[in-house]
N, C-alpha and C positions, 0 to 999 in steps of 0.2 A: 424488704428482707428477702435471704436466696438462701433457698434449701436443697442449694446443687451438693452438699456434703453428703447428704444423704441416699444410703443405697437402697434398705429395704422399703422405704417409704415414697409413695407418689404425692403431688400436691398439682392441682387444679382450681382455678378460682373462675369465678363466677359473679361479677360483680363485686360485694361487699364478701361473698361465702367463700371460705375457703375450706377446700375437703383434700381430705389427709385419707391416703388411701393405702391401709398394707398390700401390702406388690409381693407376694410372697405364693402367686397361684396354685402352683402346679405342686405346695404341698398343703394345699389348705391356708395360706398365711399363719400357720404353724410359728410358734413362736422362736428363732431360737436367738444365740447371743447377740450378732446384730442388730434384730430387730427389736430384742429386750432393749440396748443398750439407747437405740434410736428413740424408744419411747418415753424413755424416761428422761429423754431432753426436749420432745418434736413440741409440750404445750409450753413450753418457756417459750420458747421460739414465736409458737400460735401467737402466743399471749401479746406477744412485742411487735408484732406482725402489724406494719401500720397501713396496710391496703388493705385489711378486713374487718370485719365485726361482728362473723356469726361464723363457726366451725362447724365442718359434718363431717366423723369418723367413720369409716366403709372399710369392706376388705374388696378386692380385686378375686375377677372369679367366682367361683360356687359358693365360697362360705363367705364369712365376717372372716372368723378366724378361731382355728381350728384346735387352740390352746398349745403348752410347749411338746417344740420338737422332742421325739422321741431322743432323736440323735443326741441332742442336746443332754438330755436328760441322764443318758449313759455317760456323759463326759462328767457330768457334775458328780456323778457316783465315781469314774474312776479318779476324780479331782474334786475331791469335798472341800479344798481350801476353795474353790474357783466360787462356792456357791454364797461367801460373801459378799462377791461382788453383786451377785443374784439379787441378793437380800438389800443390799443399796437400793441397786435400782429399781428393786419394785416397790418402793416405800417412796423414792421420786416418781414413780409412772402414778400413784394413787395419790401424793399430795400434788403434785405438780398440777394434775386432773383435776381436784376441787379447786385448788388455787388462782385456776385461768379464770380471769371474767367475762369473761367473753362463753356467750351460751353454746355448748357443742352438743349440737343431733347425734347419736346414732343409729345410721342405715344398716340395718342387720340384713344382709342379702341373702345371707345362707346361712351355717349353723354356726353359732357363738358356744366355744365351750368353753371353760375352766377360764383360763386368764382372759381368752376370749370372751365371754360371761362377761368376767369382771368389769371389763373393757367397755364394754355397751353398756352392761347398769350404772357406771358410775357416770355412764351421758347425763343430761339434763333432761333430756327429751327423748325417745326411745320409740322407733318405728322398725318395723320388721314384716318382714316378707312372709306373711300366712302361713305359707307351704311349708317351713323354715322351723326349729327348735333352739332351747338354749338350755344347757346344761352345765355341772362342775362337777365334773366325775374326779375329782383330786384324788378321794378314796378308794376309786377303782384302781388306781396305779400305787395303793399304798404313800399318798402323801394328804397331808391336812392342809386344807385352805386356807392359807396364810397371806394368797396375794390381796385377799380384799373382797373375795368374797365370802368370807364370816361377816364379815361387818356389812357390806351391803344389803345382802337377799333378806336378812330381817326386817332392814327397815322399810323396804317395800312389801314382803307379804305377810310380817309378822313372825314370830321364833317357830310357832310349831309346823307352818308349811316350809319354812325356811331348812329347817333341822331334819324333815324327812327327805327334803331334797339333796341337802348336802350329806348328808348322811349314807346317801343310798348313789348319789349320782345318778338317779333316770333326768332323762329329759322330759324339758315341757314343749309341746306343741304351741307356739307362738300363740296362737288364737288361743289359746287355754293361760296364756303367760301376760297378756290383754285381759282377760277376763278377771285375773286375780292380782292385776296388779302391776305384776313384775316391770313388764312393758307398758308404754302409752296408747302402741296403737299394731295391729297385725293387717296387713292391705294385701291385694295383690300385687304377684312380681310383678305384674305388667305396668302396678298402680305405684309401685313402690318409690321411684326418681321423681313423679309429680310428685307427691307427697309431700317428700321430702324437702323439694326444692320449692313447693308453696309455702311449708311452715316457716324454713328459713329464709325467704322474702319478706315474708311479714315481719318477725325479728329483724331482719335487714333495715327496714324501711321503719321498723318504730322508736322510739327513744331510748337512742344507745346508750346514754347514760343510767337511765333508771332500769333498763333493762339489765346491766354487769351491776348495780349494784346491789338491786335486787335477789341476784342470784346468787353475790355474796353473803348477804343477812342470811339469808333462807340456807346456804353451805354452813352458816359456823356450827352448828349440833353436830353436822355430818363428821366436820374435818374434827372436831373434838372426841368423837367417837372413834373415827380412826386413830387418831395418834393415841389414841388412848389402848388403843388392840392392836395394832399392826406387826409392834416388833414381838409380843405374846405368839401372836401368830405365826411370822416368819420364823421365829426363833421352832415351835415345835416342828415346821414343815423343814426347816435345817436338821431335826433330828429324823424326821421320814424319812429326809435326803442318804442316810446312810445306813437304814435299815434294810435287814434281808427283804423283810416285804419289798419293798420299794423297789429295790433288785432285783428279786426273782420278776418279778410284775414286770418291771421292764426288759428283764433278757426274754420273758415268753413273747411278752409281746414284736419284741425285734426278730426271734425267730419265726414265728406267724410270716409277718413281714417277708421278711427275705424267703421263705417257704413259697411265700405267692405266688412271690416276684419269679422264682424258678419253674411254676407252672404254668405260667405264664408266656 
């Protein structure tokens, strides 16, 4: 299978592993239309992928990924029909994710926020870089977590650390996000690529059949949970989308921004 179509996504294999890398550096792999639109097709693609057996999602650069482009985020407010499209694809980027059977790691390299977050917990397996954090500051920008992380961070740390988190948008220190769950495992950067590419050898090398279906039994509560909240979700973060909050939060913020950038 060739994933020469695609722009903001890297792919590298590795014997059976194949790692899906957002290519999006120099802003954080910041999410924006592109690379939404990329994801919410890249695990069909995995899925069907007949030269592997085991996926790892990475960001290129200092972070995982850094959640959406601000940029982005001013287009959808001055073009509120465009955030249907939005709302599509991130309900394919979260079933399409449960859906693949095929087991995908995520190598958190650097800081996973908001869709970035969601991105990484909805891995199977979840390994991150120590020094590193992960958060969903939806709220800070005046929008409700509608990509999927309502529904994930309960089920891993329970509703009332889940709900201070989401609520508040602090970050957790990875080694703290290990500790309680969120994650599998917090190593160091230097340890992070062994890691990674030992666990997905192992997966590699052992019974690829009972292994994806395995994963599938052990998904159906998950994906019936989501589709059960997704469009609830989506639908109120379509009404953030056009709130003054939401707006003001993002013209401060683009002003900061371009403030910097002039002192600079």
């Amino acid at each position: 299978m060739q994933f020469d179509d695609y722009q903001a996504l890297r792919f590298d294999r590795r014997g059976r592993v194949l790692t899906i890398t957002m290519n999006r550096p120099d802003t954080l792999n910041a999410v924006d239309a592109t690379l939404h639109r990329e994801l919410s097709r890249v695990f069909i693609d995995a899925a069907l992928d007949p030269d592997s057996d085991v996926i790892v999602l990475t960001g290129a650069g200092r972070a995982f990924c850094a959640g959406g482009d601000v940029g982005w985020m001013q287009d959808a407010i001055d073009h509120p029909e465009s955030f249907e499209t939005t709302v599509s694809e991130a309900k394919a980027i979260i079933f399409t994710l449960l859906d693949c059977e095929k087991p995908i790691i995520a190598r958190i390299n650097g800081p996973a926020v908001g869709l970035g977050a969601t991105l990484g917990l909805f891995c199977d397996v979840i390994f991150a870089d120590e020094a590193t954090y992960i958060a969903d500051p939806h709220v800070s920008i005046g929008m409700v977590a509608g990509d999927g992380g309502a529904v994930i961070w309960p089920q891993l740390i329970g509703f009332a650390r889940a709900k201070e988190y989401l609520l508040t948008g602090d970050r957790i220190p990875a080694r703290r996000a290990a500790e309680i769950g969120l994650i599998n495992h917090a190593v160091p950067a230097a340890e992070l690529s062994a890691a990674v590419d030992a666990f997905a050898d192992r997966l590699a090398g052992g019974s690829t059949k009972a292994i994806r279906w395995t994963k599938v039994t052990t998904n159906i509560a998950l994906k019936q949970l989501a589709h059960s909240m997704m469009d609830t979700g989506l639908a109120y973060e379509a009404l953030t989308n056009i709130s003054d909050d939401h707006r003001q939060r993002v013209d401060a913020f683009l002003k900061r921004t371009a403030t910097g950038s002039k002192a600079r």
